[in-house]
C-alpha positions in Angstrom: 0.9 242.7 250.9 -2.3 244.1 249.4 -0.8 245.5 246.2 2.3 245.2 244.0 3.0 248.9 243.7 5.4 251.0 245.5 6.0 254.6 246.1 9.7 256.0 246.4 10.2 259.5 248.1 13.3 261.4 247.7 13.4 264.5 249.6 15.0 267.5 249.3 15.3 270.7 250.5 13.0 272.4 247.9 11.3 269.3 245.9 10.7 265.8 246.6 11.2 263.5 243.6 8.5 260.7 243.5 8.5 257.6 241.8 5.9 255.2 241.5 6.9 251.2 240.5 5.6 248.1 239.8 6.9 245.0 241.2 7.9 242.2 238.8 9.9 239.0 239.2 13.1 240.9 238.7 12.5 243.5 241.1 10.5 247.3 241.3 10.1 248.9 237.8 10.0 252.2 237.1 6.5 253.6 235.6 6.9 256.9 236.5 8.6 259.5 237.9 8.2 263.3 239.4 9.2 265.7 241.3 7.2 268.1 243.5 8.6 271.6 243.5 8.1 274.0 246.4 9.9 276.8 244.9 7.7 277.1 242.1 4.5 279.7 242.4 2.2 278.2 242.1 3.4 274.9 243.5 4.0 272.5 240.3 4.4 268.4 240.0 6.4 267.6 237.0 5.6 264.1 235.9 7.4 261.8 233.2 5.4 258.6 232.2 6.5 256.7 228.9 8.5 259.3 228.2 6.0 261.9 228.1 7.0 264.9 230.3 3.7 267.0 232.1 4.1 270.1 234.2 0.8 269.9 236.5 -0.1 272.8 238.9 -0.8 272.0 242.4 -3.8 274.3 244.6 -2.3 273.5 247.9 0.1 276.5 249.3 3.6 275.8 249.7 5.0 272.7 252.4 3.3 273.9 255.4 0.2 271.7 253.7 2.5 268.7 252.8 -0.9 266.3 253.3 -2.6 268.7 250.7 0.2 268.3 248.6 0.5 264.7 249.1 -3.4 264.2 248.2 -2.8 266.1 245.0 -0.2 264.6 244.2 -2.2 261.1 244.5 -4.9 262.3 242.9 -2.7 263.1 239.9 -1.1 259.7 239.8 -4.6 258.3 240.4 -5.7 259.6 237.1 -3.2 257.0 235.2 -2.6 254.3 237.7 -4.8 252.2 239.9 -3.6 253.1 243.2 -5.5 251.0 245.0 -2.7 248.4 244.3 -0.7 250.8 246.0 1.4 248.7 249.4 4.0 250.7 250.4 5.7 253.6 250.3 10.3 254.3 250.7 11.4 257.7 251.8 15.3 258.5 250.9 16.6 259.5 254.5 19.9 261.6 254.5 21.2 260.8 257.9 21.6 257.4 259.9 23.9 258.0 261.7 25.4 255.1 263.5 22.0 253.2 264.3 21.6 252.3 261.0 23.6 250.5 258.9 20.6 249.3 256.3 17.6 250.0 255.6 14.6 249.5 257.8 10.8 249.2 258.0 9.4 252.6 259.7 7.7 252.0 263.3 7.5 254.5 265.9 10.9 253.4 267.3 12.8 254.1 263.8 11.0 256.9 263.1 12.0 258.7 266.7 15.8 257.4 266.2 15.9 259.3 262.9 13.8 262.6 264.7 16.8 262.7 267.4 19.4 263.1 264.4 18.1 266.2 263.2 20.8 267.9 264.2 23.0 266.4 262.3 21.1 266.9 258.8 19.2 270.1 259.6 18.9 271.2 255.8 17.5 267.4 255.2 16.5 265.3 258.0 13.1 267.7 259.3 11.9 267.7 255.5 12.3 264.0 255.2 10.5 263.4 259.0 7.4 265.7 257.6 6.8 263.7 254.7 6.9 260.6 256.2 4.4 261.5 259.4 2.2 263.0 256.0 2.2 259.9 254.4 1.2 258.1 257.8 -1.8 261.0 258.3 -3.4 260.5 255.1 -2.0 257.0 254.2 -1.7 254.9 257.7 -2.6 251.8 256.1 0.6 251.8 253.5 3.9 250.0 255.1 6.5 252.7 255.2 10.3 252.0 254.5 14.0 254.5 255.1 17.0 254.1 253.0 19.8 256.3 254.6 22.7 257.8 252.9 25.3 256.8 255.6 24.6 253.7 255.3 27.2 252.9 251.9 29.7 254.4 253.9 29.7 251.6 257.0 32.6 249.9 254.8 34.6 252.4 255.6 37.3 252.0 258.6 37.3 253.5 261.5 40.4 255.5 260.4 39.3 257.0 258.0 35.5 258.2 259.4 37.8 259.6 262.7 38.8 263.0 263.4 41.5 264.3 265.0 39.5 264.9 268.2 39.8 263.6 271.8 38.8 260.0 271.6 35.7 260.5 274.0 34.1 262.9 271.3 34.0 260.3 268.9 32.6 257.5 270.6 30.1 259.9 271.4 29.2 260.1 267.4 31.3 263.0 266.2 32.7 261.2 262.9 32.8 261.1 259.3 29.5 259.9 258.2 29.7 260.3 254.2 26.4 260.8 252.3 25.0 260.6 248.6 25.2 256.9 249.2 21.9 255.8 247.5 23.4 257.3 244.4 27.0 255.7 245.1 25.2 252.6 245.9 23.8 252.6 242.3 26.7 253.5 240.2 28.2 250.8 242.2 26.0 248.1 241.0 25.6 249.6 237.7 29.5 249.6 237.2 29.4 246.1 238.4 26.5 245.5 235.6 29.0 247.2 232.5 32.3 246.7 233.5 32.4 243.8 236.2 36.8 244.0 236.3 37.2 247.8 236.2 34.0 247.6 239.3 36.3 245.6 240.9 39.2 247.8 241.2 39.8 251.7 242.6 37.2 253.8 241.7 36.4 258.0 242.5 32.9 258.4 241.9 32.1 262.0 241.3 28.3 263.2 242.6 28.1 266.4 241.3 25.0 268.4 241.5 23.2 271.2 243.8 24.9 269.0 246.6 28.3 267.6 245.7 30.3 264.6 247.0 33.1 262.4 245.9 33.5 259.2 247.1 36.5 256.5 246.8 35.3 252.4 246.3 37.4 249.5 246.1 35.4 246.2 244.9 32.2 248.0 245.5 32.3 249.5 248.9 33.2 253.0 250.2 36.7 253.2 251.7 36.5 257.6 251.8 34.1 259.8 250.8 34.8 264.1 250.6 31.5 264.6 253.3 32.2 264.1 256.6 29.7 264.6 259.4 27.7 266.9 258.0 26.9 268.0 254.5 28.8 270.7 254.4 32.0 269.0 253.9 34.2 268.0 251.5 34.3 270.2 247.9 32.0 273.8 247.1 28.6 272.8 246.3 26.0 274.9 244.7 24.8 277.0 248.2 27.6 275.3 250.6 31.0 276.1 251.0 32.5 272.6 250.9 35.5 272.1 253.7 36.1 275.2 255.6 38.6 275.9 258.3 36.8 275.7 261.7 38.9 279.1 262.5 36.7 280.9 260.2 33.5 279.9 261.9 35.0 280.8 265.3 35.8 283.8 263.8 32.1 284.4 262.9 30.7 283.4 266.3 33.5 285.1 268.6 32.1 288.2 270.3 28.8 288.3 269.0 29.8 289.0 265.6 27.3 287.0 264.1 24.6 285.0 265.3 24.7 281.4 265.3 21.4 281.4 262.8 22.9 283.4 260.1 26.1 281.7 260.3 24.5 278.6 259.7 22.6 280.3 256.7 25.6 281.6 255.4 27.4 278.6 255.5 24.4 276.3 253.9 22.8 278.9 251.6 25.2 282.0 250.4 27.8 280.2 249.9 29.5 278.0 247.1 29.2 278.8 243.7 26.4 281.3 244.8 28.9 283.2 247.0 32.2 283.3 245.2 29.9 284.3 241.9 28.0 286.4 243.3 25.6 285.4 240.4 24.2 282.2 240.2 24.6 278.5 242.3 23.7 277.1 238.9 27.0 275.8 236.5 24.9 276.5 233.4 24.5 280.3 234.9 28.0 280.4 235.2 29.3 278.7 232.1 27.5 281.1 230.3 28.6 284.4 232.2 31.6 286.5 231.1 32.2 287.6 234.3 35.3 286.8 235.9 33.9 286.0 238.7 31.8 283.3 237.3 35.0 282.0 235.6 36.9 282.0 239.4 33.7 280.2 240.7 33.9 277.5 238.0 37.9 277.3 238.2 38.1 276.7 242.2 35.3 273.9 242.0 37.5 272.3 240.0 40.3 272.9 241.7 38.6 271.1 244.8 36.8 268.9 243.4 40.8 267.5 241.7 42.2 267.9 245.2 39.8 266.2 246.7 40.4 262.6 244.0 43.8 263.1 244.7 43.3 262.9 248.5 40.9 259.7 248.1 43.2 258.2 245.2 45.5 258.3 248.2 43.7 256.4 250.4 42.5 253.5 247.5 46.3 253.4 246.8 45.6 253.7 243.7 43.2 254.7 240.7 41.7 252.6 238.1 38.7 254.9 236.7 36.3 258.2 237.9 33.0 257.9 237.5 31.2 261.4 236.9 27.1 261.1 237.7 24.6 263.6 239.5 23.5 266.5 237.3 26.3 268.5 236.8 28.6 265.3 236.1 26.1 263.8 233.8 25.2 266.7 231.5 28.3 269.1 231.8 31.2 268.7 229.8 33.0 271.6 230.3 33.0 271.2 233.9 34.2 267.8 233.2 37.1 268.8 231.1 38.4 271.6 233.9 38.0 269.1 236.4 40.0 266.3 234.2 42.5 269.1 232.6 43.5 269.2 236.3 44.0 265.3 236.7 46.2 265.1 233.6 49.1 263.9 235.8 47.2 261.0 237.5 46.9 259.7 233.5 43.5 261.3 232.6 43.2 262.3 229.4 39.6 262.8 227.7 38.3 262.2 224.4 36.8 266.0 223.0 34.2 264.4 221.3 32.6 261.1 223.4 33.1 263.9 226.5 31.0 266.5 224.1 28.3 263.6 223.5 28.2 262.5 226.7 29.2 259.5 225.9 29.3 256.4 228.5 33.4 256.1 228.1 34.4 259.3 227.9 38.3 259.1 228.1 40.5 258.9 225.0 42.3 255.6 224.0 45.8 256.9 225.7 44.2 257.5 228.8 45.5 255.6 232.3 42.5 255.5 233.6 38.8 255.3 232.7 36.8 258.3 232.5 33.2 256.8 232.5 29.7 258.8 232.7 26.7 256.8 234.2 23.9 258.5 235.1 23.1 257.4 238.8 18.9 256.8 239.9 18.5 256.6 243.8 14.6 256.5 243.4 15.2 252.5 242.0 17.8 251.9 244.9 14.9 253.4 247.6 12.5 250.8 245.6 15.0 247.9 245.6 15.4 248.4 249.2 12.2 248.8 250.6 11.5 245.6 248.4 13.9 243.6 250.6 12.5 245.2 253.8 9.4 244.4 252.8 9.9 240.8 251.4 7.7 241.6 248.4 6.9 238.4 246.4 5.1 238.5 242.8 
């Protein structure tokens, strides 16, 4: 290793979150984080360092010049840091389907295995592939890592990741997969960190954000998650619709009605929040409507998002404490509150003001079960992987 820095990539659909850490005998720290985003016009790269918070514009013109974008955006960090310590570089990867169960070193071989699952993670997978053949264009010389979000989910038993299909169909790779595991993977070990007996018990994490998952652990490991094989499943997200009977998209197709493309877009982008608002994909839109349809948006997330702990609380055999993290579970009480008004009878019961505060421990003293709040960080778990990959040393 020529260097003892290390560049995380989290991709996106429409930013890239970037971090940039140092290694140090007790693993990558953080110096600084950002986040590209391609939605903004101009093109922006939002940059925290020391806790100062910088909104820098970019020249280059939208993601079809990702190596433009790529060179600003090390130019930028260039400014403050010394890239030439700069070794290596981890990319967030959303599907692995069932060739990878870890974390890997990127070679032409790993990188073609993750090309022929596009399919399976069309929203994610092609952004993810672009950034990393950038990085090689304009940075060959770093050593390039993927951390993959199926890969928490390998605990899980065959059961459970099955469908109801013939068998043949799933030996060919039509399963539950799960995602969000880089974040479940952290509030995992960060549970483990705070509360080593409760992270040993029955746990419903709750990733709620622009993309929304739930996902049921026992000692650590996933034993059900609400995504299945693609990331449309499990509860309403901001754009997606969350589960949906297959009738309705056979309904779609049949005759010609629609075309396979716009069902696809329907199903990824107008739908959700977006779609049963009819205002906003955004809670904070929402929360602060007096529409009733922004209310019946807000009020049948909950609703699935409660059905869908129930259903994993089923499998665990049990609950012991739910975990909210991800944007929306990190920063939204109210949505908190509808979804634990609605759990009342598994023994949740909040505290107004710690869930107001956003307070670490967020359920009252009668509670059954924990109601905890820990803010997840899958740029560290990219670094901390692609550190054991990469057998950095100090």
């Amino acid at each position: 290793m020529k260097g003892d820095l290390l560049l995380t990539f989290n991709t996106g659909s429409s930013t890239v979150k970037v971090g940039l850490f140092e290694m140090r005998a007790g693993g990558p720290a953080g110096l600084a984080r950002g986040t590209i985003d391609f939605r903004a016009d101009p093109l922006t790269f939002r940059l925290t360092e020391g806790g100062e918070d910088r909104t820098l514009p970019l020249k280059a013109k939208g993601e079809e010049a990702l190596a433009e974008v790529l060179a600003e955006t090390f130019d930028l960090l260039g400014a403050d840091f010394d890239l030439a310590r700069l070794t290596a570089a981890g990319h967030r990867v959303v599907h692995g389907g069932d060739r990878f169960a870890g974390p890997v070193r990127l070679d032409d071989d790993a990188i073609a295995a993750i090309d022929a699952l596009t399919e399976m993670a069309p929203l994610h997978q092609p952004q993810s592939l672009r950034l990393i053949r950038a990085m090689r264009a304009i940075h060959g010389e770093l050593a390039q890592t993927a951390s993959f979000d199926t890969a928490f989910h390998r605990t899980e038993s065959d059961l459970v990741r099955r469908f109801a299909i013939p068998r043949h169909l799933h030996d060919a790779g039509i399963k539950r997969y799960g995602f969000h595991g880089l974040s479940y993977k952290y509030i995992a070990g960060e549970l483990a960190r705070r509360e080593p007996a409760l992270a040993a018990g029955k746990i419903v994490v709750l990733h709620l954000g622009s993309g929304a998952s739930i996902c049921g652990m026992e000692g650590g490991e996933s034993r059900d998650t609400s995504m299945g094989f693609s990331t449309l499943d499990g509860i309403p997200m901001a754009t997606r619709t969350g589960a949906l009977d297959p009738g309705v998209i056979m309904h779609l197709l049949g005759q010609g009605r629609y075309p396979l493309a716009d069902v696809e877009d329907l199903l990824y982008h107008r739908s959700g929040l977006l779609g049963v608002s009819g205002i906003s994909a955004d809670t904070r839109d929402l929360l602060a409507s007096d529409r009733a349809e922004a209310k019946e948006a807000l009020d049948l997330f909950a609703l699935r998002i409660a059905g869908e702990v129930a259903r994993i609380a089923a499998t665990l055999g049990g609950l012991d404490a739910l975990v909210f993290t991800a944007g929306i579970g990190e920063h939204q009480p109210e949505v908190r509150a509808m979804v634990a008004a609605r759990l009342a009878w598994l023994g949740l019961a909040l505290d107004p003001a710690a869930n107001a505060a956003n307070a670490p421990r967020i359920s009252g003293a009668g509670s059954r079960i924990a109601g905890l709040v820990i803010p997840t960080d899958e740029e560290q778990v990219i670094a901390d992987e692609a550190a054991s990959v990469l057998d950095f040393t100090t």
